[in-house]
Each structure stands twice: as structure tokens, then as C-alpha cells.
N, C-alpha and C positions, 0 to 999 in steps of 0.2 A: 746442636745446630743441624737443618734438616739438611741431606746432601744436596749436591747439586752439581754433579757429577759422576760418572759412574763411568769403568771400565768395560768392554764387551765382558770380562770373564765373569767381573762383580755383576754383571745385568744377568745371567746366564744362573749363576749361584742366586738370584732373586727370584727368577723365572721358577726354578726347579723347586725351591721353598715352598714358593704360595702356591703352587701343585700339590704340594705334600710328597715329592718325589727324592727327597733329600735327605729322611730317617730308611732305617733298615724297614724289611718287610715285619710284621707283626712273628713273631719267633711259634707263638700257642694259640688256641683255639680262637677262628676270629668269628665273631657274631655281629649281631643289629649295630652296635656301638660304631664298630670299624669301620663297617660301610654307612653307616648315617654321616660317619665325621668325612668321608671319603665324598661321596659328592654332596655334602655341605660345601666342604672347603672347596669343590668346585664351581661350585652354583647351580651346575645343570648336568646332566650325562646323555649325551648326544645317542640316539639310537639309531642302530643301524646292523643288519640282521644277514650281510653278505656274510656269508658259513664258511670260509675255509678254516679254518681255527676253532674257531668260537664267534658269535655275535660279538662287533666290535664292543659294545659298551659293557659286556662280563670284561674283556679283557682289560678296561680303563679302570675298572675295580681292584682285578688283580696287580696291576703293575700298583698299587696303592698299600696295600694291604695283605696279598700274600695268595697261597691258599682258601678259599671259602665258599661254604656251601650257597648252589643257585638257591635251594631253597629256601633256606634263610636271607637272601637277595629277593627273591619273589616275596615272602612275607611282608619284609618292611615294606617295598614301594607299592604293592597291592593291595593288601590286608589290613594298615592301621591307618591310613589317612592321612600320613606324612607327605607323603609325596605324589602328584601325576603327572598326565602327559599331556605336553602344550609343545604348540610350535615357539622356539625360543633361540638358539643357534637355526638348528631344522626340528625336523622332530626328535623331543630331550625328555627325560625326565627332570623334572623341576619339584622344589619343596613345593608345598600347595600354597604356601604364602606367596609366590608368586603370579597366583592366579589374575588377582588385581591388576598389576604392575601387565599382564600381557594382554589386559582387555582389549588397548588400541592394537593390536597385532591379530588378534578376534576380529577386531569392526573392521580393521583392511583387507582379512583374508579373500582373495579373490582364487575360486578354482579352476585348476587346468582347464585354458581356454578347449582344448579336444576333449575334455572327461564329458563322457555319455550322459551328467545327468544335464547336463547343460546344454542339453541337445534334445532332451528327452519331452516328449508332447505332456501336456498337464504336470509339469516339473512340482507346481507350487503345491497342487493336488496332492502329489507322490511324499512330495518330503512332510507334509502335512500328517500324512497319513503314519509316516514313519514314526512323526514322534508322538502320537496317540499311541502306537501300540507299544511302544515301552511307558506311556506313561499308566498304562492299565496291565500291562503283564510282564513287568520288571526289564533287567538288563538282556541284550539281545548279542546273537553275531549277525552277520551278514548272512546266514545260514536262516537264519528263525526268521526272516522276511518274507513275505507274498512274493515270488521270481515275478518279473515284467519285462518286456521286452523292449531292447532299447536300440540306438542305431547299430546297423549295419556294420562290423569291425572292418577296419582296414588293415594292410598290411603295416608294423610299427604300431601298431596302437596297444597299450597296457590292455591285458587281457581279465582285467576285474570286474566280476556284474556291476548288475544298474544296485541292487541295494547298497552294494558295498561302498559305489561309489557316495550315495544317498548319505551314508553315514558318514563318511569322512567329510562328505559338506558340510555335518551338521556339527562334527568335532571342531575345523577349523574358525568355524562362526561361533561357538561355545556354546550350543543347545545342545551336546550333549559331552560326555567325559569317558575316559579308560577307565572300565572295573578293575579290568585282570587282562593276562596274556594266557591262553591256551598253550598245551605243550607245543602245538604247532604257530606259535607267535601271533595267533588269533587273534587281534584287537573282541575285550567281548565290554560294549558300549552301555552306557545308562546317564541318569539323569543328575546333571551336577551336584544339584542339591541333595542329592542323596550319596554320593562320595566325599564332598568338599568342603570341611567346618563353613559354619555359617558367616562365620567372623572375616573370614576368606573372602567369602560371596560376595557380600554387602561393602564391604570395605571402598570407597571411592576415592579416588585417585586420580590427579590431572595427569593426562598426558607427561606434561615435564615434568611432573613430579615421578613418576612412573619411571621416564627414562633416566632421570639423576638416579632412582636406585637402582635400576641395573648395571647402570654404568658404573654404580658404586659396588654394585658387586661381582661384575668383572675385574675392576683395578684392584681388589683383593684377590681375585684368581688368577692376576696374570702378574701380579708383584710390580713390575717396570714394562709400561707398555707406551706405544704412541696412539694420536686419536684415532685412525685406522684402524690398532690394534683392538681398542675398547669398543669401538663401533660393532665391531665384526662378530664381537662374541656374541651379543643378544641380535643379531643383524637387525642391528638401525644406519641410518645415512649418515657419515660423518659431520652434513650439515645440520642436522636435527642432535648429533650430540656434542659439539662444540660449546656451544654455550654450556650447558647440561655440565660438561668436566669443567668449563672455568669456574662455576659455582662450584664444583667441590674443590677445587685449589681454593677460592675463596673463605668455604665453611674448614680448610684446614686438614679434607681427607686425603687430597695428592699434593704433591709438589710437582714441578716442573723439572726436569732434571737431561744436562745432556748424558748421553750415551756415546762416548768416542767409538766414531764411526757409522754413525746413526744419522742418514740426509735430514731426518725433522724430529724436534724435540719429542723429550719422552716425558712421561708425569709417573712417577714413583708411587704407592699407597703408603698412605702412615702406617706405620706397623709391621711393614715390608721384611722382613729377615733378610740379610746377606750371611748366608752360611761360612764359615769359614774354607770347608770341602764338602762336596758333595760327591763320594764316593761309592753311593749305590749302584748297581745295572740291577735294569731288569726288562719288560722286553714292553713296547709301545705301539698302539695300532692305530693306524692311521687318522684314526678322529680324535685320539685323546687330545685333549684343550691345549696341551703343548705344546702340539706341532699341528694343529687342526691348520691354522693359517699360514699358509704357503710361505707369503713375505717373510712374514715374524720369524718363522723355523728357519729360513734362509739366513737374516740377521741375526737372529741369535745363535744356530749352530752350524753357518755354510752347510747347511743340509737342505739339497733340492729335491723331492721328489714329486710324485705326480699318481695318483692312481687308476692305472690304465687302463682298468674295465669302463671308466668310463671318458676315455677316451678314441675318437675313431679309430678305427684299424691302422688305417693307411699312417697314422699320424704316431703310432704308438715306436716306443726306443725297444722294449723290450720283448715286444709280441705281446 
């Protein structure tokens, strides 16, 4: 019988499962395998390049898996084809089979209303011009651009050139893809179709359709969540995925289940694990998919934090 209930501890032991945070760390040498299963079982691996430590998303690795070389991290996600980068949480790495599935996330991308190329005189010219010349002299940085001058900076304004910006426009609209990261976390850009199986490319997909499987493949990463919760991971509107989870409780992948001491129903994944202990530590930075959502981490473990670089001064607890 499927539950239909669940205690905070039991929601808590489900959470830590469908993380994969709930066996011991890999004990011998971990390779492609470890980490392919590591953010599979995620869905996506949020990037994010603040350095005190490490770039957060090597560390969501390691709390997974143990020990493991970036280079063999760089391998798989750049070098075979498995996987790129799309806006999906924010910016993630995602299997390339989700390339489809984030098309309408492409066709909405609107860029920062301040960013210089939007501001920039012959814009349509400029970005024109951009993707000629990788489509005749291969993958580029921001570096390998014709420099152009753009407005005038202000005080507070991201200090990125006008190409740099040029290309990130053309990433978030999907005219163009991540080849590689530079030692220096270089984004170095080129043209979909020459990184992303075909089968990927082509693939067509409605909208709804698109959004039921992400939202199906968050409720396997999040084990027991509410619709906020599921919404949040791929950020869509909880209005646009409302319907989207009642068809998957319908087709039989969630159930509906309360969670004692949960203000609004939660929906389980079939398949869900409830471990019996979950006895691992290991150490978690602030974007892993766990605790990435403020509420959830709050519900699930009375853990409140906040990460105060990006919050104002005046307003910060800790400095």
C-alpha cells in the first residue's frame, strides 16, 4: 500500500536517500561512474564559482562520493557529450537529454535589463556578427572577439565586456553551448550542434510535456516534497506546475502524502527509499539540492541560514 503519511524524521531519512546522501562515501578510487551516478541522481549540479573552499558544485560532488579527481570531473561533463550547461535551477549542469525539456526556459530568456549589450547601438548587427565567426573559426572565449565599445559603466554595474556579454545572450537563447571551462572557469562557447547529440537537438517536446518531466525528475531528487518544493528545483511557477504533478499522481509517479507538521500537502516519488538510519556526515555547501531551498531546509532540518555575501551590509547577522 503506498504511504500516506509520513513523519518529519521518516520525510528527512527520504530527503537524504534520493540525494544519495545516505550510503558511506565510495571507500577506493572514484571515477566517471561515481560522478555520472552523482548528478544523475541529482538531475542537475547548480554552478557556482564563489572560492572560499572550493567552487560550490566540486563540493556537491564530494559530499556524494568522497575523494575525486577534478580532472576526471572535467572529462566527463566537457569531453564526452554527457552532459552541458543550461539555465535549469540557475546556471547547472544538466544531462544533455535535457536539452529539449529546457527549450521554453531558452525562448523566455530575457537578459539583465542593465547588461551593456542591450544598450549597445547595432546590437542585432553585433550578435550577428558573433555567431558568423564561430560558425567559420570554431569554439571562441570572450577573448577571441573583435573588442567594441559599449556604454559608459556606472558605479554597481558587472564589469564584463560588450563580447562577453554578446555571448551569454546567445547562450541563454540557445544559439550557442559550453565546450569547456578554462582553468580560469573561462566559459569557452561554440555551436550546439557540434557539442549536443542530434537526438537531443531535434527532439520536440510541448511545453507540458517538458514541464511534467522535470518535475518528474525533481520528485526523484527530492524523494518527499511539496508543490513549492518541486516547482523551485527546475524554477517554474507553482502555477504552471500544479497540474503537471496532478498528472504524475495520476500516471501513478507520486503520491500525495502528509508530512506531520507540514502546513500543505506533500507528494512522495514511487520508488522513494525511507532508510532505516541515515548515519553518514559529511560536509554540504550551500547550493547542494538539499538544502538549496531555504523553506524545505527549514522544514525539514530547523535549519535556517542565509548566505550573506549576498546580502546588504546593513542587513547582515554575521558581518
Amino acid at each position: 500500500m503506498p504511504r500516506s503519511r509520513l513523519s518529519p524524521d521518516e520525510a528527512r531519512r527520504v530527503a537524504i536517500a534520493a540525494q544519495g546522501l545516505d550510503n558511506p562515501a565510495n571507500p577506493g578510487c572514484v571515477d566517471v561512474r561515481h560522478i555520472r551516478r552523482a548528478i544523475n541522481q541529482t538531475g542537475l549540479l547548480q554552478l557556482d564559482f564563489v572560492n572560499v573552499l572550493i567552487p560550490a558544485h566540486y563540493l556537491v560532488i564530494y559530499s556524494r562520493v568522497g575523494r575525486y579527481g577534478l580532472d576526471c570531473f572535467h572529462r566527463l561533463v566537457y569531453r564526452r557529450g554527457e552532459f552541458t550547461e543550461q539555465w535549469a535551477h540557475e546556471a547547472s549542469i544538466v544531462p544533455s537529454s535535457a536539452w529539449p525539456l529546457l527549450k521554453h526556459r531558452r525562448r523566455a530568456f530575457q537578459p539583465w535589463h542593465k547588461s551593456p549589450i542591450m544598450q549597445l547601438r547595432n546590437r542585432t548587427k553585433y550578435l550577428k556578427q558573433v555567431i558568423e565567426i564561430i560558425e567559420n573559426k570554431g569554439a571562441v572565449t570572450s577573448q577571441d572577439l573583435p573588442p567594441i565599445a559599449g556604454p559608459k559603466r556606472r558605479p554597481g554595474d558587472w564589469h564584463r565586456s560588450v563580447p562577453r556579454w554578446a555571448l551569454e545572450y546567445h547562450f541563454g537563447h540557445g544559439a550557442l553551448a559550453v565546450k569547456e571551462r578554462l582553468p580560469n572557469f573561462q566559459r569557452v562557447y561554440d555551436l550546439p550542434e557540434r557539442l549536443i547529440d542530434e537526438c537531443h537537438l531535434t527532439r520536440q517536446v510541448t511545453d507540458d510535456e517538458a514541464r511534467r518531466e522535470l518535475l518528474r525528475s525533481a520528485a526523484a531528487a527530492l524523494g518527499v516534497a511539496t508543490v513549492q518544493d518541486l516547482a523551485d528545483y527546475y524554477r517554474m511557477s507553482p502555477r504552471d506546475a500544479r497540474p503537471r504533478i496532478q498528472e504524475l499522481v495520476d500516471d501513478g509517479s507520486l503520491c500525495e502524502v502528509q508530512v506531520d507538521g507540514w502546513r500543505h500537502p506533500a507528494y512522495l516519488a514511487t520508488g522513494a527509499r525511507i532508510p532505516r538510519a541515515t548515519g553518514r556526515t559529511t560536509l554540504l555547501s550551500p547550493f547542494d539540492p538539499l538544502v538549496w531551498y531555504r523553506p524545505r531546509a527549514e522544514r525539514l532540518f530547523d535549519f535556517e541560514y542565509r548566505i550573506e555575501i549576498y546580502v546588504p551590509e546593513k542587513k547582515r547577522r554575521w558581518g
